[in-house]
FIVOKE-361800 format. One record per residue (C-alpha): residue number from 1; residue in one letter; chain; x, y, z. Coordinates in steps of 0.5 Angstrom, whole numbers, plus 500, padded with zeros to 3 digits. Last residue first. Example, Ala and Ser with C-alpha at 12.3 -4.5 7.8 and 13.67 -1.06 7.14 Angstrom:
REM residues 2
pt n: 2	res: S	chain: A	u: 527	v: 498	w: 514 .
pt n: 1	res: A	chain: A	u: 525	v: 491	w: 516 .
***
This chain:
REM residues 375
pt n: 375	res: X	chain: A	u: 506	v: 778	w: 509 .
pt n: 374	res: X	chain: A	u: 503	v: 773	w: 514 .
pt n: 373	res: X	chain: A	u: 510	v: 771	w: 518 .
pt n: 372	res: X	chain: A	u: 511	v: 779	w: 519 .
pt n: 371	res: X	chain: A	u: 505	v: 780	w: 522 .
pt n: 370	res: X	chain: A	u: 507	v: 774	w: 526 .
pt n: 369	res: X	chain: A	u: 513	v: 777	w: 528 .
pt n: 368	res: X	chain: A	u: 512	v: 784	w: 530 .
pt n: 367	res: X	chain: A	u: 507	v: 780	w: 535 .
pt n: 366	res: X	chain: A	u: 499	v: 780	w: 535 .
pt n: 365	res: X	chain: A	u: 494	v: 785	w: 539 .
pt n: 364	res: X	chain: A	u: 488	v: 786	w: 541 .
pt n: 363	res: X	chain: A	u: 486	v: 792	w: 543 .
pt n: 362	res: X	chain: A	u: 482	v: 794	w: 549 .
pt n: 361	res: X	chain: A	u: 480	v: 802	w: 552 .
pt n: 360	res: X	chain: A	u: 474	v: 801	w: 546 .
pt n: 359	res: X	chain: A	u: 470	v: 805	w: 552 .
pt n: 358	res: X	chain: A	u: 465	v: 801	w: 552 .
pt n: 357	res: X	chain: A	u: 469	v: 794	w: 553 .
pt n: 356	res: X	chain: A	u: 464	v: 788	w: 552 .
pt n: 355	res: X	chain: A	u: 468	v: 785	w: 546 .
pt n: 354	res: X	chain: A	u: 475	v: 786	w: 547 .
pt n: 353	res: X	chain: A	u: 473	v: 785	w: 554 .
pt n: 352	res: X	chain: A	u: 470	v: 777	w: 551 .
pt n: 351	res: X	chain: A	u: 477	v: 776	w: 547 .
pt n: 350	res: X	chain: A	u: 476	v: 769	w: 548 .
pt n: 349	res: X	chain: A	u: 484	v: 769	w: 548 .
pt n: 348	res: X	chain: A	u: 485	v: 764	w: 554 .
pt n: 347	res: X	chain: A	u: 488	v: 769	w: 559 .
pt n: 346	res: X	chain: A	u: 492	v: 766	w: 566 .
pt n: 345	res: X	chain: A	u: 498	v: 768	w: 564 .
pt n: 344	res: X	chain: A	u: 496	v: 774	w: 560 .
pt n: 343	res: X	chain: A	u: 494	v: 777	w: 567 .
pt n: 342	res: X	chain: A	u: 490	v: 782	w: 565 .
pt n: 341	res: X	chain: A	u: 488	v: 790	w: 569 .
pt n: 340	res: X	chain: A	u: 483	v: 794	w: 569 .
pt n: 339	res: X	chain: A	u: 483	v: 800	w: 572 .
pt n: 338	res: X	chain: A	u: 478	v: 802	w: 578 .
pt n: 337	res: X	chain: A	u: 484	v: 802	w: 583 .
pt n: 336	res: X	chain: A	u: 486	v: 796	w: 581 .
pt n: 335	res: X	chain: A	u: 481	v: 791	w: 578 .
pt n: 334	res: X	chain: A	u: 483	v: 784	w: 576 .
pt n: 333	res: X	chain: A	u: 483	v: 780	w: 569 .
pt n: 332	res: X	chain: A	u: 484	v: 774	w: 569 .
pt n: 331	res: X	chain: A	u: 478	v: 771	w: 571 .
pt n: 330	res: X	chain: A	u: 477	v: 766	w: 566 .
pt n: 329	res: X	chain: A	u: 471	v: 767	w: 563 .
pt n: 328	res: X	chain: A	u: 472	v: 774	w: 563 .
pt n: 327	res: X	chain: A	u: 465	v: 778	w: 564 .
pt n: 326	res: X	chain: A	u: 465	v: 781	w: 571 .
pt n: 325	res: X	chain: A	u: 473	v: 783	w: 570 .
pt n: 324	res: X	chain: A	u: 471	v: 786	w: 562 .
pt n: 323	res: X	chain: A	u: 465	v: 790	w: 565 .
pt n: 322	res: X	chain: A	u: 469	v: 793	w: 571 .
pt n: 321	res: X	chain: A	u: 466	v: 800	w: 569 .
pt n: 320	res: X	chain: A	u: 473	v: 802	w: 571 .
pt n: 319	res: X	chain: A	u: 473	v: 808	w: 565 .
pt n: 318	res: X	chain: A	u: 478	v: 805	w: 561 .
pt n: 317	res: X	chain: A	u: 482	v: 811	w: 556 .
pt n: 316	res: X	chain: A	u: 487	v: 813	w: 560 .
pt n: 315	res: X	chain: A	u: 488	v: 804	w: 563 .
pt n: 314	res: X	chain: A	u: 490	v: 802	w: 555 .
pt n: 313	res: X	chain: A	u: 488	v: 795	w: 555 .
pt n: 312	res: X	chain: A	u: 493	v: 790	w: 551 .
pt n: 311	res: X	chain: A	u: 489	v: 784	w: 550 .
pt n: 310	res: X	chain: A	u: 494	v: 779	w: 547 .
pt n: 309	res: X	chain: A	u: 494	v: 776	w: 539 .
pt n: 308	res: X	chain: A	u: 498	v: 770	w: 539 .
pt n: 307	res: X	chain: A	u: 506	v: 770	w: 537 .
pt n: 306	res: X	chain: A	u: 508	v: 768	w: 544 .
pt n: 305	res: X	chain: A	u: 503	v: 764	w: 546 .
pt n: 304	res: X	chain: A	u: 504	v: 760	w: 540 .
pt n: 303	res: X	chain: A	u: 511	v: 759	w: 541 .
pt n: 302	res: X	chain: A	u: 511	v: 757	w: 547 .
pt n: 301	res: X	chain: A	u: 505	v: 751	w: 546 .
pt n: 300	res: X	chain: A	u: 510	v: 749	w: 540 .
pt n: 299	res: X	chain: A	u: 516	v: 749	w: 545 .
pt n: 298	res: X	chain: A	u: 513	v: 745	w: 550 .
pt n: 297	res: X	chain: A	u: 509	v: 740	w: 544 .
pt n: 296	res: X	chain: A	u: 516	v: 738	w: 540 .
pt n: 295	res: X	chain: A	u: 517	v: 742	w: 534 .
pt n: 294	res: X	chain: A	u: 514	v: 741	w: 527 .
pt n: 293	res: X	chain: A	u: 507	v: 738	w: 528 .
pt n: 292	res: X	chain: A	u: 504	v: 745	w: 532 .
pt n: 291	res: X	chain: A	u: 509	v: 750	w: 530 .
pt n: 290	res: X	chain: A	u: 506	v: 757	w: 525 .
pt n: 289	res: X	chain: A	u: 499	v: 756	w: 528 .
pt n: 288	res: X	chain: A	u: 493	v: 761	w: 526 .
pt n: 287	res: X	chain: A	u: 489	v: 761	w: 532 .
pt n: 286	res: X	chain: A	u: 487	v: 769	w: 531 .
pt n: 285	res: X	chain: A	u: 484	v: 768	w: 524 .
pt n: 284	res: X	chain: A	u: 486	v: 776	w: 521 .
pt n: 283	res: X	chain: A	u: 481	v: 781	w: 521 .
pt n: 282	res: X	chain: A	u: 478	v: 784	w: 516 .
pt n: 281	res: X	chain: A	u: 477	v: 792	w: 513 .
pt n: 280	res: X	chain: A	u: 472	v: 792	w: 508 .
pt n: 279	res: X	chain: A	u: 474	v: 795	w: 501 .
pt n: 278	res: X	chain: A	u: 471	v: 796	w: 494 .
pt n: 277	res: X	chain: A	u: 464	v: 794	w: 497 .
pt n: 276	res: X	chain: A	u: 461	v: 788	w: 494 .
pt n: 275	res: X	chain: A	u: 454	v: 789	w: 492 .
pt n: 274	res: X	chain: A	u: 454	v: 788	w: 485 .
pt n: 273	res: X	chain: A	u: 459	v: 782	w: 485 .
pt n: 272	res: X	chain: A	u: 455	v: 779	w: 490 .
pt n: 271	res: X	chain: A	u: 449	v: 778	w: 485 .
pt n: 270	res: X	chain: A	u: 442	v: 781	w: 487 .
pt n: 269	res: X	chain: A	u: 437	v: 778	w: 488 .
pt n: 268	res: X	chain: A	u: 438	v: 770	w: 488 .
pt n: 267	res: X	chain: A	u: 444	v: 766	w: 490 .
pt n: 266	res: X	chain: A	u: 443	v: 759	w: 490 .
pt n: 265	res: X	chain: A	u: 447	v: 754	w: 495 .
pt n: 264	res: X	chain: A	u: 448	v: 747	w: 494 .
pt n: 263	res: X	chain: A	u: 455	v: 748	w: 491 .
pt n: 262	res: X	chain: A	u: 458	v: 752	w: 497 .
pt n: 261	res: X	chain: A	u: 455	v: 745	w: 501 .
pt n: 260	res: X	chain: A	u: 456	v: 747	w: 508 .
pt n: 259	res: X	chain: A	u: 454	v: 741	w: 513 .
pt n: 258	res: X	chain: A	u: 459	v: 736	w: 511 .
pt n: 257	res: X	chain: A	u: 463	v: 736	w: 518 .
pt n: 256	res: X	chain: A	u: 470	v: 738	w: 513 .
pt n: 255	res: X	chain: A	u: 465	v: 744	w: 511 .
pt n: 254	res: X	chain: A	u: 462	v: 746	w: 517 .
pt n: 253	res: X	chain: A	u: 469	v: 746	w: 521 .
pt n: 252	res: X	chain: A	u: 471	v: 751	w: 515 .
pt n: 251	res: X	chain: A	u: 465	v: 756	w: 515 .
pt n: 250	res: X	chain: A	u: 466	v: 756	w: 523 .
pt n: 249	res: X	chain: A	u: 474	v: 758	w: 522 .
pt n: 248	res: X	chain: A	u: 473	v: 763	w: 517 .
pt n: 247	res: X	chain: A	u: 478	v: 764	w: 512 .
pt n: 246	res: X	chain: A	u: 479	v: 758	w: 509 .
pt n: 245	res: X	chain: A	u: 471	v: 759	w: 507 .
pt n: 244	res: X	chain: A	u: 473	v: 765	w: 503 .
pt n: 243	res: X	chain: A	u: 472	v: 772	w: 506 .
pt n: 242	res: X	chain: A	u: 472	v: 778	w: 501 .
pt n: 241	res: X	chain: A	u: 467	v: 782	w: 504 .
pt n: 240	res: X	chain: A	u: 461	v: 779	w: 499 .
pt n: 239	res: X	chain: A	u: 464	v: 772	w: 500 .
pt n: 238	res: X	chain: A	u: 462	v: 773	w: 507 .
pt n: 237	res: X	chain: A	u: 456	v: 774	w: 507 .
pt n: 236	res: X	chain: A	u: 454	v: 769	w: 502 .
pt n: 235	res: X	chain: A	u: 457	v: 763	w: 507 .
pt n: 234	res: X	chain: A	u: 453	v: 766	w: 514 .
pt n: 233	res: X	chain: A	u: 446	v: 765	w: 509 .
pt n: 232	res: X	chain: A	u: 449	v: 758	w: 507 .
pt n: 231	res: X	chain: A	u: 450	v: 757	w: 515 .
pt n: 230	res: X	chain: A	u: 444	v: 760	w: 516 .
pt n: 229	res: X	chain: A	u: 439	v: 756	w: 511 .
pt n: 228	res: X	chain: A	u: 432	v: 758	w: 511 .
pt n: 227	res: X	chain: A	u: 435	v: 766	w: 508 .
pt n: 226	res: X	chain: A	u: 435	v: 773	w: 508 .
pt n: 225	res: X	chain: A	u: 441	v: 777	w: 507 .
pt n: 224	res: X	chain: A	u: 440	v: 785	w: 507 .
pt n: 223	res: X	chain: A	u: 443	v: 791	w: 503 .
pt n: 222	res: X	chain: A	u: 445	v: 798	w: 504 .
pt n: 221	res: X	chain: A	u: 453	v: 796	w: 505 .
pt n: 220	res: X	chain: A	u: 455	v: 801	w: 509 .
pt n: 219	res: X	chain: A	u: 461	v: 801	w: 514 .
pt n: 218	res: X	chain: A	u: 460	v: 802	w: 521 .
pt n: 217	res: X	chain: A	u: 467	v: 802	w: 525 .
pt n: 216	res: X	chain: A	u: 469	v: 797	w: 530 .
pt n: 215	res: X	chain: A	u: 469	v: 796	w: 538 .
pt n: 214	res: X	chain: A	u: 463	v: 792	w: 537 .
pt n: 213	res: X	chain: A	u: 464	v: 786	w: 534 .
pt n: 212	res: X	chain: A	u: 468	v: 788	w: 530 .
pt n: 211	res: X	chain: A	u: 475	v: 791	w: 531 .
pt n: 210	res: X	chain: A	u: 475	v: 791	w: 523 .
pt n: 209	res: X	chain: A	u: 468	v: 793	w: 519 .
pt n: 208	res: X	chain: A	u: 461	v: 793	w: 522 .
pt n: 207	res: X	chain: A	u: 455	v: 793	w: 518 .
pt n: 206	res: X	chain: A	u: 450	v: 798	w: 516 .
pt n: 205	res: X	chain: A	u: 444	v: 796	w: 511 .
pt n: 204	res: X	chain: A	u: 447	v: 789	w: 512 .
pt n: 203	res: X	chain: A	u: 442	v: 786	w: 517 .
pt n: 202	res: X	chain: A	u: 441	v: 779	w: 517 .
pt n: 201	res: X	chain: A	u: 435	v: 776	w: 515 .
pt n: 200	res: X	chain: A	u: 434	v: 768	w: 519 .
pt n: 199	res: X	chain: A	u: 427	v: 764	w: 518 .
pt n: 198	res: X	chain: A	u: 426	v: 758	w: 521 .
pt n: 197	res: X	chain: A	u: 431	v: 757	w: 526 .
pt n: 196	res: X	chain: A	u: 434	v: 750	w: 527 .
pt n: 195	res: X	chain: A	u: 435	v: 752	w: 535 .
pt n: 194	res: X	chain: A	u: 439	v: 745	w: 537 .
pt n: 193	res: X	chain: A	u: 442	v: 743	w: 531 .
pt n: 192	res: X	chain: A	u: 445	v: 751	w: 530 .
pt n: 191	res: X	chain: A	u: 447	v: 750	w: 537 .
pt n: 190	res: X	chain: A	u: 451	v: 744	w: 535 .
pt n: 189	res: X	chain: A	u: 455	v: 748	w: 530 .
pt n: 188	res: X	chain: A	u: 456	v: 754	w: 535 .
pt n: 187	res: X	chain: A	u: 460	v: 748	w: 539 .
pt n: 186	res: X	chain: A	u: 464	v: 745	w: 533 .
pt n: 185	res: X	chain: A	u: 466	v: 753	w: 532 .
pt n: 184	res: X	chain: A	u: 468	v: 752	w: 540 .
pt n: 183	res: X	chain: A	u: 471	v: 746	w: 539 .
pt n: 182	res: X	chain: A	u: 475	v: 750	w: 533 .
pt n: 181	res: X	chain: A	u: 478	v: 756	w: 536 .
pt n: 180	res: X	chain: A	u: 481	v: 752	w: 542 .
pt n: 179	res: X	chain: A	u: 478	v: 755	w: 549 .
pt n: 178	res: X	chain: A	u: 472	v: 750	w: 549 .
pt n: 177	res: X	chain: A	u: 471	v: 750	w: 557 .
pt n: 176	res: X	chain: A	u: 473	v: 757	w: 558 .
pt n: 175	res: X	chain: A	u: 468	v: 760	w: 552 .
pt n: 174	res: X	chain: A	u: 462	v: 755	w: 555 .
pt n: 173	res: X	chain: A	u: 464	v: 758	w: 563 .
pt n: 172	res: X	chain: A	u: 462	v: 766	w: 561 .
pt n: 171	res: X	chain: A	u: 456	v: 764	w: 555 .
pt n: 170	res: X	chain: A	u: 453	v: 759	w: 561 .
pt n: 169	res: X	chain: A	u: 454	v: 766	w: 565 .
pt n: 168	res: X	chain: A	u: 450	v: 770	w: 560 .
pt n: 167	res: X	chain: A	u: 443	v: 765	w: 558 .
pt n: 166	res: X	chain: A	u: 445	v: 761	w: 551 .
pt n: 165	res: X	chain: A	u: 440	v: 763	w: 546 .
pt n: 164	res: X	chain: A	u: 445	v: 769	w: 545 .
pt n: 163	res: X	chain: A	u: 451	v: 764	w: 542 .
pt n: 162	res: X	chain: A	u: 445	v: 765	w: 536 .
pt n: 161	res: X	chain: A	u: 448	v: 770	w: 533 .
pt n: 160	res: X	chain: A	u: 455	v: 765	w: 531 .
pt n: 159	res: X	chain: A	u: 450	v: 762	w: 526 .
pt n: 158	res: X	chain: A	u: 447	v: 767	w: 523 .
pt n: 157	res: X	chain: A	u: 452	v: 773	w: 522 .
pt n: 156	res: X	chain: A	u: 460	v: 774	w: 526 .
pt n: 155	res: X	chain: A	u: 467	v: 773	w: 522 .
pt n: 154	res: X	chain: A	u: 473	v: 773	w: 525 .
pt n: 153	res: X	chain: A	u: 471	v: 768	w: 531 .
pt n: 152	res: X	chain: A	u: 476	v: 771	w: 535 .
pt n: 151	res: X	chain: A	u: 477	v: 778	w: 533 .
pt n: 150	res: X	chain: A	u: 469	v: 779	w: 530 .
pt n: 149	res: X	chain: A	u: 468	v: 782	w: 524 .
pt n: 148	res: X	chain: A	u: 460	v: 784	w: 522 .
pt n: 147	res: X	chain: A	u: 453	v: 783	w: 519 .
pt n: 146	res: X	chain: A	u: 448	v: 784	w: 524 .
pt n: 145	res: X	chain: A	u: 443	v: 777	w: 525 .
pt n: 144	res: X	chain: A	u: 436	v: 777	w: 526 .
pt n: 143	res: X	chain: A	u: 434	v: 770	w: 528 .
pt n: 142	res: X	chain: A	u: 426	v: 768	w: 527 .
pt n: 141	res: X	chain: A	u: 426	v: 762	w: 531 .
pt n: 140	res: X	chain: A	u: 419	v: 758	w: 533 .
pt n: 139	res: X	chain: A	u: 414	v: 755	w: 536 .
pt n: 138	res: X	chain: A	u: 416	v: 759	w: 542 .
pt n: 137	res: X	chain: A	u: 416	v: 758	w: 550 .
pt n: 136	res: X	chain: A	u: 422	v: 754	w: 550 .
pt n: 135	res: X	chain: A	u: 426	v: 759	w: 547 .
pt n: 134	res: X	chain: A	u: 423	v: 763	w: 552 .
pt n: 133	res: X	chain: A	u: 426	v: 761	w: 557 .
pt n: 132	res: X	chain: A	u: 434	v: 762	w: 556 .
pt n: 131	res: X	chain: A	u: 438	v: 756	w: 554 .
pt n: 130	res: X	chain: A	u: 442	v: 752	w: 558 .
pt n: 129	res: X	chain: A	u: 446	v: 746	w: 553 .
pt n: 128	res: X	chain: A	u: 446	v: 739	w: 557 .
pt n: 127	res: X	chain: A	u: 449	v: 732	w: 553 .
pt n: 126	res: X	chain: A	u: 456	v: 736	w: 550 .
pt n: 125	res: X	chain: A	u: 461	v: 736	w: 545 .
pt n: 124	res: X	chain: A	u: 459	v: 729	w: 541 .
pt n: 123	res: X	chain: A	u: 452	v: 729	w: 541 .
pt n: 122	res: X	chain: A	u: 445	v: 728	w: 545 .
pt n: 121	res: X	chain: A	u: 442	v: 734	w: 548 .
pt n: 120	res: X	chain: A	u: 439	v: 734	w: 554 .
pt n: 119	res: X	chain: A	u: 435	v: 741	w: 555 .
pt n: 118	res: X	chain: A	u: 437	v: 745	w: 561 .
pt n: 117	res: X	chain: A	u: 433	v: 752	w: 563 .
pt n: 116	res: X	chain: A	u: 433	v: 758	w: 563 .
pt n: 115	res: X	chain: A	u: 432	v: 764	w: 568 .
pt n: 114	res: X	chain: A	u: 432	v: 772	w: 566 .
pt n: 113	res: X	chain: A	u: 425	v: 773	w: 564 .
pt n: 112	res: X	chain: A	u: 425	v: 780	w: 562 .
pt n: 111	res: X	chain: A	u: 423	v: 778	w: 555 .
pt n: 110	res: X	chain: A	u: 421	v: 784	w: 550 .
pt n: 109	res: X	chain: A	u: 413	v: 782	w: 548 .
pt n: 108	res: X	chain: A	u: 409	v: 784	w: 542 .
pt n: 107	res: X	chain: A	u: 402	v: 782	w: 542 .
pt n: 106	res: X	chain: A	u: 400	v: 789	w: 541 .
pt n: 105	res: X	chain: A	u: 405	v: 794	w: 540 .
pt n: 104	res: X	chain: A	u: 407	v: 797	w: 545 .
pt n: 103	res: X	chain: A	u: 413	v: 793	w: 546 .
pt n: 102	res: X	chain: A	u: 417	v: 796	w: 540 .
pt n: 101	res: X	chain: A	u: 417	v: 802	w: 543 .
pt n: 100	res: X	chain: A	u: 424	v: 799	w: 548 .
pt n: 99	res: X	chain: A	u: 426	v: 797	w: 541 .
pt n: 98	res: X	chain: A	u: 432	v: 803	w: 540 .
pt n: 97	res: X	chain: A	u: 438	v: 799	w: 541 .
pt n: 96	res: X	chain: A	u: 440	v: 804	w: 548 .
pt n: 95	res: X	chain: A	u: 432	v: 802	w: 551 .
pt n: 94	res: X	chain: A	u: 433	v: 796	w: 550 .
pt n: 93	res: X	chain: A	u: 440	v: 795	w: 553 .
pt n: 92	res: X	chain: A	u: 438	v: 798	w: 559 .
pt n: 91	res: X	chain: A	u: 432	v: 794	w: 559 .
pt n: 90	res: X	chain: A	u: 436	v: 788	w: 560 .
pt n: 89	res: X	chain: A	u: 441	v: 790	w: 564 .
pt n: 88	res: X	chain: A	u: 436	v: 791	w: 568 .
pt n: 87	res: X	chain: A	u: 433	v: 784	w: 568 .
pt n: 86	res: X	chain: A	u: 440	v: 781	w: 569 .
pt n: 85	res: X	chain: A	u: 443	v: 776	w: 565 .
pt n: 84	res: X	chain: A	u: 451	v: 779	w: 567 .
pt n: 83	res: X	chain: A	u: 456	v: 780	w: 561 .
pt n: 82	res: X	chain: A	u: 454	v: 779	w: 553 .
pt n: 81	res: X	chain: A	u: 448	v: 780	w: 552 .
pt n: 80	res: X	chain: A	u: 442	v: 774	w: 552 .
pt n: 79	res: X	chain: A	u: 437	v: 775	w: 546 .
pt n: 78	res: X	chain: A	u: 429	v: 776	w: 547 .
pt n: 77	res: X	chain: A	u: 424	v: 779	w: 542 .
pt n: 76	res: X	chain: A	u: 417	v: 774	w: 544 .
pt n: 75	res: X	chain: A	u: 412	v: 775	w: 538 .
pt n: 74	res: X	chain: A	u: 405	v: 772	w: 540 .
pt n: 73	res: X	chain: A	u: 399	v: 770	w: 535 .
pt n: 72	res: X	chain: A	u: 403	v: 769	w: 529 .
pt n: 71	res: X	chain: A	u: 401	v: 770	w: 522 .
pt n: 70	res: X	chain: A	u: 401	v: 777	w: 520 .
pt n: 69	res: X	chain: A	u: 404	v: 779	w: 526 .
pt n: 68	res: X	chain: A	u: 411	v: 775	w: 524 .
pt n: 67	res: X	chain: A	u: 411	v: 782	w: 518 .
pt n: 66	res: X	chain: A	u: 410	v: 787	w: 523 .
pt n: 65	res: X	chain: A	u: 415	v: 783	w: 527 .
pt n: 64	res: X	chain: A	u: 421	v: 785	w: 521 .
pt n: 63	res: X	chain: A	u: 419	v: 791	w: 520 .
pt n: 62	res: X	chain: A	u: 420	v: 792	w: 527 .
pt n: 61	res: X	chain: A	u: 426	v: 788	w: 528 .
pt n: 60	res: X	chain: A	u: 430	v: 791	w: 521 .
pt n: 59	res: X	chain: A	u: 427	v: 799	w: 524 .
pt n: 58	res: X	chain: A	u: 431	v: 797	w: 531 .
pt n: 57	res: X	chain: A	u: 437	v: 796	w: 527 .
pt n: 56	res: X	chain: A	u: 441	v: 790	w: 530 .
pt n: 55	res: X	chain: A	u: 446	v: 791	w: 534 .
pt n: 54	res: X	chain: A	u: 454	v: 793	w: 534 .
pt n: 53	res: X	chain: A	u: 453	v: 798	w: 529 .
pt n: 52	res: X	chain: A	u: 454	v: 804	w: 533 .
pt n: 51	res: X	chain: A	u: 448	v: 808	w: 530 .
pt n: 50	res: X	chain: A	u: 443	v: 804	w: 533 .
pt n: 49	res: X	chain: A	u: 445	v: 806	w: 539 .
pt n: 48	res: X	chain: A	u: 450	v: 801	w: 544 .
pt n: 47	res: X	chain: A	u: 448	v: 798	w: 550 .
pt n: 46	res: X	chain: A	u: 450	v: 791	w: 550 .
pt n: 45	res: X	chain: A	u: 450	v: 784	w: 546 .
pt n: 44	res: X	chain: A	u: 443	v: 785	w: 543 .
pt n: 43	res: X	chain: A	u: 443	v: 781	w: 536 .
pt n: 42	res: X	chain: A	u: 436	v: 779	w: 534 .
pt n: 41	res: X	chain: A	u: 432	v: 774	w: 536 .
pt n: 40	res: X	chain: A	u: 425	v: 775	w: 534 .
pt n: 39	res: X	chain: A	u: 421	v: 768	w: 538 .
pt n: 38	res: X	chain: A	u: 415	v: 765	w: 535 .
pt n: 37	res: X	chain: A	u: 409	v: 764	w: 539 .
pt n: 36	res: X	chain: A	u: 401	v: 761	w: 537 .
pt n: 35	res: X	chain: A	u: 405	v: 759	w: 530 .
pt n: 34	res: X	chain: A	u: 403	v: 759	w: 523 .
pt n: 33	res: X	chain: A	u: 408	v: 758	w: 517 .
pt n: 32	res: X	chain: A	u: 411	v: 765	w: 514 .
pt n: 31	res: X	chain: A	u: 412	v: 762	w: 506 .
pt n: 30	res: X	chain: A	u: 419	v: 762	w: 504 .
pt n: 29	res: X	chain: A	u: 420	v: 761	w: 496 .
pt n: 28	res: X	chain: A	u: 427	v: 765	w: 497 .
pt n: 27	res: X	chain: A	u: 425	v: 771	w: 492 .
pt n: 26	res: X	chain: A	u: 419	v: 771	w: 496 .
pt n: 25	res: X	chain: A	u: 422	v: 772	w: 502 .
pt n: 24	res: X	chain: A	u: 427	v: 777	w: 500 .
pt n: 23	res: X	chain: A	u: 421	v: 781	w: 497 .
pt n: 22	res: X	chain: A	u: 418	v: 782	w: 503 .
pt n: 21	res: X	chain: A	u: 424	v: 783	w: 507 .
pt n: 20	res: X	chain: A	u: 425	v: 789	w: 502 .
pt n: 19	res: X	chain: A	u: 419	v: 791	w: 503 .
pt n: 18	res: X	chain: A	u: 419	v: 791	w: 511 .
pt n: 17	res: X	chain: A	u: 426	v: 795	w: 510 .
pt n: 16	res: X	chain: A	u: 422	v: 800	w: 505 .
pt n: 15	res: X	chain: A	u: 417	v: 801	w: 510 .
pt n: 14	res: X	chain: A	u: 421	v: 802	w: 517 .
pt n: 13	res: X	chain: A	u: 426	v: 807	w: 514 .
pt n: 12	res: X	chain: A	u: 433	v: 804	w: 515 .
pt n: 11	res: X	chain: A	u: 436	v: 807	w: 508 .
pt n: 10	res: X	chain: A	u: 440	v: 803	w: 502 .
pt n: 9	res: X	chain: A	u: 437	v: 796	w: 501 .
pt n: 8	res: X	chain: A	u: 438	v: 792	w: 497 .
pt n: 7	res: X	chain: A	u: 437	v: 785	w: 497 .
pt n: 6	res: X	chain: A	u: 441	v: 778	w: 497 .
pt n: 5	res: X	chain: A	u: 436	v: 773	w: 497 .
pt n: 4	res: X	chain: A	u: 439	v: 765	w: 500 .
pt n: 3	res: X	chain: A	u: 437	v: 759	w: 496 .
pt n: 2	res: X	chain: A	u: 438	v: 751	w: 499 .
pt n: 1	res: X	chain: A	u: 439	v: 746	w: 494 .
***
C-alpha cells in the first residue's frame, strides 16, 4: 500500500508552501534520509514566469530545498528544457522561473553543466538511455512536478516530469524513435525504473488547463500532492481533474504492465471529492484509432492520418524565433522568410513546437470528422 498526501494550499508565500510540504510528508510517514548530494528536479521547459503556469513555482522549489538542507550537505536543481541544452539557455530559464536567487543560498547549486553521460540500461525499450550529469553526481531525486494537460501525453505530472533527465537533443531523437503513443509511454516507464525518486511534491496551487503544457491557462486548485510512488501520485492528480485510467495513455500502459495498483493506493489529507474543481478543460488522447483491425493496413494508415490531430501554425502571430524548427524532431518544419512552415508529410505528432512555442502561434487541430466521431 503505497499512500499519496492531498494538501491544501491556497497562496505561494514560501512558509505556508514549505508547512504544507511538511504536513504532507508526515502524513505520508516519509522521513528525508541523509544524503552528501540530492538532486531538485523541477519542471523547467522554457522561459516563462511563475505566473504563466508552465514551470514549477519558485516558492515550491525554495520550500522545498529549505526542507532537503536540513538533511543534505549539497542541493543540485537541474532539469533538461525543451529545445537546445545550452548553459545560456539555461540561465535564461532561471532567471524567467524565478530560482536564479535560489543559488545564493549556501549549498544550493543551479547546474550549468551541460554534457551527459550514458548508463547501460537492461530492458525491452533500450540497452543505453543519456542522462544529464548531475543525476549521476546525486544520492538521490527530489522530483517536483507541475500538475498540467499535455496534447500528447493528455496528461503531464510525476512521471512524465522526469523526461527532463534526458539531456535536449537525446529528448529530440527519443520522440522519433518512439513515435507511436504507447512506446513512448513504455519508454517514460523505463525512465521512472531508472531515476527511482525518492520524494515526488507536485505543485497544484496553480495548475494549467487545456493547451497544456505551455500553451494553456492557469487554473487554481490551491493544493499539493506529495508522494514516494509517482505513478500513485500522477493517478490521484488525475482523478481530481476528471481523468480515468482509460483516459491517460501512461496510466493504461502502467496498469496492463502491472505497475499501478489503484487499490493499492491510500489517499490522506484531503478526499479528492473536496478538492476537485467544478470544471477543468481537458484535452482529447491524440492516438485514438477509429479503423486499425477493421480495414486493410493502407486504408488503416490513411485514415488515421487523416483524422489525427495536425499542427496548424498561425504565420501573424509567430515571430520566427525558430525554436519549433530547431526542436522538431523530425525536421519537418522549415523557416521562410522568418515564418515557420510544417510538412504535415514528414510530422510524427509529438506536438514538440506546440509545446515550445512562445508566442502560442501553434495550435493542434483534429478533423470536423473525429470531433464528430467522440460526441
Amino acid at each position: 500500500m503505497c499512500k499519496v498526501a492531498i494538501v491544501k494550499c491556497d497562496t505561494y508565500e514560501v512558509q505556508n508552501v514549505k508547512e504544507v510540504i511538511l504536513k504532507g510528508i508526515n502524513l505520508i510517514g516519509y522521513e528525508i534520509p541523509k544524503k552528501d548530494c540530492v538532486l531538485v528536479k523541477p519542471n523547467l521547459l522554457m522561459k516563462k514566469s511563475p505566473e504563466d503556469a508552465v514551470t514549477t513555482h519558485p516558492a515550491v522549489v525554495k520550500a522545498t530545498v529549505e526542507i532537503v538542507k536540513e538533511k543534505v550537505n549539497k542541493v543540485i536543481i537541474a532539469d533538461s528544457p525543451g529545445g537546445p541544452y545550452t548553459k545560456k539557455r539555461l540561465e535564461s530559464i532561471y532567471h524567467a522561473a524565478g530560482i536564479k536567487v535560489l543559488e545564493k543560498l549556501e549549498n544550493v547549486f543551479l547546474n550549468y553543466d551541460t554534457s551527459y553521460k550514458d548508463l547501460n540500461v537492461e530492458s525491452a525499450t533500450f540497452k543505453k538511455l543519456s542522462l544529464i550529469s548531475p543525476y549521476f553526481e546525486s544520492q538521490g531525486i527530489i522530483n517536483l512536478p507541475k500538475l498540467k494537460t499535455h496534447q500528447m501525453a493528455v496528461y503531464t505530472g510525476a512521471v512524465k516530469n522526469l523526461f527532463g533527465l534526458v539531456p535536449g537533443g537525446q529528448k529530440a531523437e527519443m520522440h522519433f524513435r518512439f513515435q507511436d503513443v504507447r512506446r513512448f509511454m513504455e519508454m517514460l516507464l523505463e525512465i521512472l525504473k531508472v531515476a527511482k525518486p525518492m520524494l515526488n511534491i507536485m505543485d497544484g496551487i496553480v495548475a494549467m488547463e487545456g493547451e497544456g503544457p505551455s500553451a494553456g491557462r492557469p487554473k487554481k486548485l490551491g493544493i499539493l500532492l506529495i508522494s514516494e510512488d509517482a505513478l500513485a501520485l500522477d493517478y490521484v492528480a488525475c482523478k481530481i481533474i476528471g481523468l480515468d485510467i482509460k483516459d491517460v495513455p501512461l496510466l493504461e500502459v502502467a496498469k496492463e504492465k502491472g505497475l499501478l495498483n489503484p487499490d493499492k493506493i491510500e489517499i490522506v489529507g484531503e478526499r479528492i471529492e473536496d478538492v476537485a474543481p467544478s470544471s477543468f478543460e481537458l484535452v482529447l488522447r491524440p492516438e485514438i484509432s477509429f479503423v486499425k483491425g477493421r480495414l486493410p493496413h493502407f486504408l488503416a494508415s490513411f485514415l488515421d492520418g487523416f483524422l489525427s490531430p495536425k499542427p496548424v501554425f498561425d504565420r501573424n502571430i509567430c515571430i520566427g524565433c525558430a525554436e519549433c524548427f530547431n526542436a522538431c524532431p523530425a525536421q519537418a518544419i522549415e523557416m521562410k522568410s522568418r515564418k515557420a512552415y510544417v510538412d504535415l508529410k514528414k510530422c510524427i505528432r509529438c506536438y514538440c513546437c506546440h509545446e515550445l512555442c512562445p508566442a502560442k502561434a501553434i495550435k493542434i487541430k483534429r478533423s470536423v470528422l473525429f470531433e464528430k466521431i467522440l460526441k
